[in-house]
C-alpha positions as CSV (number, residue, x, y, z in Angstrom):
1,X,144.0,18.8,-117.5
2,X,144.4,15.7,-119.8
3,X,146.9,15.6,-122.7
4,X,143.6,14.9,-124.4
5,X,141.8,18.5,-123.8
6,X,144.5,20.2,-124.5
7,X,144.3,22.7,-127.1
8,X,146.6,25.5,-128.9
9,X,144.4,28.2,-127.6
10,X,145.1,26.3,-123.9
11,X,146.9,28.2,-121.5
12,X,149.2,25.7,-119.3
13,X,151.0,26.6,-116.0
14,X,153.0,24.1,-114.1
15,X,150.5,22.1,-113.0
16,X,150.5,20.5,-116.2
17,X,152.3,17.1,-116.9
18,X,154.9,16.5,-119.1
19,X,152.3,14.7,-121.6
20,X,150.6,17.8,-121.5
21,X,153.4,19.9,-122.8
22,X,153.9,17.7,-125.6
23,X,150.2,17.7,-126.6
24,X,150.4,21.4,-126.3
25,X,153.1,21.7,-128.9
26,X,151.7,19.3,-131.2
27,X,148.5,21.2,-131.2
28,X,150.3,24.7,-131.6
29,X,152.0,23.4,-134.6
30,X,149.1,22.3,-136.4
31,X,147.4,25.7,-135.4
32,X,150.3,28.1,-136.2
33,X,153.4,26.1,-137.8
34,X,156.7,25.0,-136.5
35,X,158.2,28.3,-136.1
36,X,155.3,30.2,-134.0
37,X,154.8,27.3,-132.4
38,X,157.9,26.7,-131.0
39,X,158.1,31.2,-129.8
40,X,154.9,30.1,-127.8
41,X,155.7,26.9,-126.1
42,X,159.7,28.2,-125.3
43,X,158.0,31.5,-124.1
44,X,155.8,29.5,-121.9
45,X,157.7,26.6,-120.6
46,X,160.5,28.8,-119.5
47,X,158.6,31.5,-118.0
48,X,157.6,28.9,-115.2
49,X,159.3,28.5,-111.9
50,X,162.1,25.9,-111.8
51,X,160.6,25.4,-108.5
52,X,158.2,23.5,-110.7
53,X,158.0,19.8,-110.1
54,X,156.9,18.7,-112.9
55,X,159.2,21.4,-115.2
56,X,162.2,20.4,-113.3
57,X,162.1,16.9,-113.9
58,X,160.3,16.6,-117.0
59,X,163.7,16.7,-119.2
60,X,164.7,13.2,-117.1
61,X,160.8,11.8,-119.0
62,X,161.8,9.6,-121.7
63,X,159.0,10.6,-124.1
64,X,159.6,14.0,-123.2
65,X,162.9,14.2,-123.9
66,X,162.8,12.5,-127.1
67,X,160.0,14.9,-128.1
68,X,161.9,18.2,-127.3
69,X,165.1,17.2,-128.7
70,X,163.8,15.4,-132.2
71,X,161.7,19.1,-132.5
72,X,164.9,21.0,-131.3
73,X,163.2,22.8,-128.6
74,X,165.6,23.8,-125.5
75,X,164.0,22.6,-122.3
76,X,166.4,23.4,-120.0
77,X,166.2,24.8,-116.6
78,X,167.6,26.8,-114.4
79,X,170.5,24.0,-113.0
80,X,171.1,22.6,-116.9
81,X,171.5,26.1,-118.1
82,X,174.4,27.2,-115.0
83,X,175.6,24.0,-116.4
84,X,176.2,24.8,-119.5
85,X,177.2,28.4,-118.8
86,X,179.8,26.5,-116.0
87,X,180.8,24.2,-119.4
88,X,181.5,27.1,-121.3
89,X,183.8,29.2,-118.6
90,X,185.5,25.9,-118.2
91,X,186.2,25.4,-122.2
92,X,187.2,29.4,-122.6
93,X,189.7,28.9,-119.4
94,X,191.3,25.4,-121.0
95,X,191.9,26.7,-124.4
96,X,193.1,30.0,-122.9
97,X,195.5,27.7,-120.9
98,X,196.1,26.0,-124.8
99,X,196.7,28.9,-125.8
100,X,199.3,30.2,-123.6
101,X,201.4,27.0,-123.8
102,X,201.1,27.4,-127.9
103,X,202.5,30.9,-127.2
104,X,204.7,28.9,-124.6
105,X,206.1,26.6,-127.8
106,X,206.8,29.1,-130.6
107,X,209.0,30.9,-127.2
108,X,211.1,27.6,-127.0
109,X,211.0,27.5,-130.3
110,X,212.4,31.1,-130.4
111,X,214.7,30.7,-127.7
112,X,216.4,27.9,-129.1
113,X,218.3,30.7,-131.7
114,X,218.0,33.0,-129.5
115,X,220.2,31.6,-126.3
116,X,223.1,30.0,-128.2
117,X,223.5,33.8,-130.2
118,X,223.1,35.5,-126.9
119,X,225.5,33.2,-125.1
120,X,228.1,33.5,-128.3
121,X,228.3,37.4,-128.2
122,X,228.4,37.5,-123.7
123,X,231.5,35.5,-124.3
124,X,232.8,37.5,-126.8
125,X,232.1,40.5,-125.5
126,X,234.0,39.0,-122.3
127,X,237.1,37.7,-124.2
128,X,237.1,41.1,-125.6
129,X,237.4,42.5,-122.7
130,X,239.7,40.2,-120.7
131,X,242.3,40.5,-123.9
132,X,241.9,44.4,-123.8
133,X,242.5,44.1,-119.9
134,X,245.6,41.5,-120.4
135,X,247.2,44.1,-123.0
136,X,246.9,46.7,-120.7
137,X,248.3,44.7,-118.1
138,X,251.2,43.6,-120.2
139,X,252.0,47.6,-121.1
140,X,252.3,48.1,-117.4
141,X,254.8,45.8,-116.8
């Protein structure tokens, strides 16, 4: 089937060609507006096989790609979409990671007080102790 035949009422499969696609959704706009037209075409272009030469490959066609993305359409297949699913694990993980090391600052942050106060009352709770020990000590003698 030429771009040329092709109709909104056409019914394509993956034997059709890139061109085709396009033609398609030209013609399904003009029949039923942006918004239906874009239900039917998504609802058909991903309900075929990624298997699909022509499917696979037609988001690397120039005129193709320029079409889908200037009429926002999501062409993507089966490898672009684990790609993107891959791109968001990898962007939750990282600002996980982001997060912990912000959690990480306000700590050191935290445990700059924190230390010195600790370290100021262990000493005096061990001078304390040593001069209560010394006194005793001392009495014994």
């Amino acid at each position: 089937m030429s771009a040329a035949s092709i109709s909104a009422t056409s019914t394509l499969n993956s034997d059709n060609t890139c061109a085709d696609w396009v033609a398609w959704h030209k013609n399904l706009v003009a029949a039923y507006g942006k918004d239906q037209a874009d239900l039917i075409w998504m609802n058909a272009y991903t309900s075929l096989s990624f298997w699909s030469l022509d499917k696979s490959f037609c988001k690397y066609n120039s005129s193709f790609a320029t079409y889908i993305a200037d009429n926002n359409l999501d062409a993507g297949n089966v490898i672009s979409g684990t790609t993107n699913k891959a791109e968001k694990v990898w962007n939750n993980v990282t600002n996980s990671v982001s997060n912990i090391f912000g959690a990480g600052e306000s700590l050191t942050k935290a445990l700059k007080w924190i230390i010195p106060v600790v370290l100021i009352i262990v000493v005096g709770i061990i001078i304390f102790i040593v001069v209560k020990n010394s006194r005793q000590i001392v009495a014994m003698v």
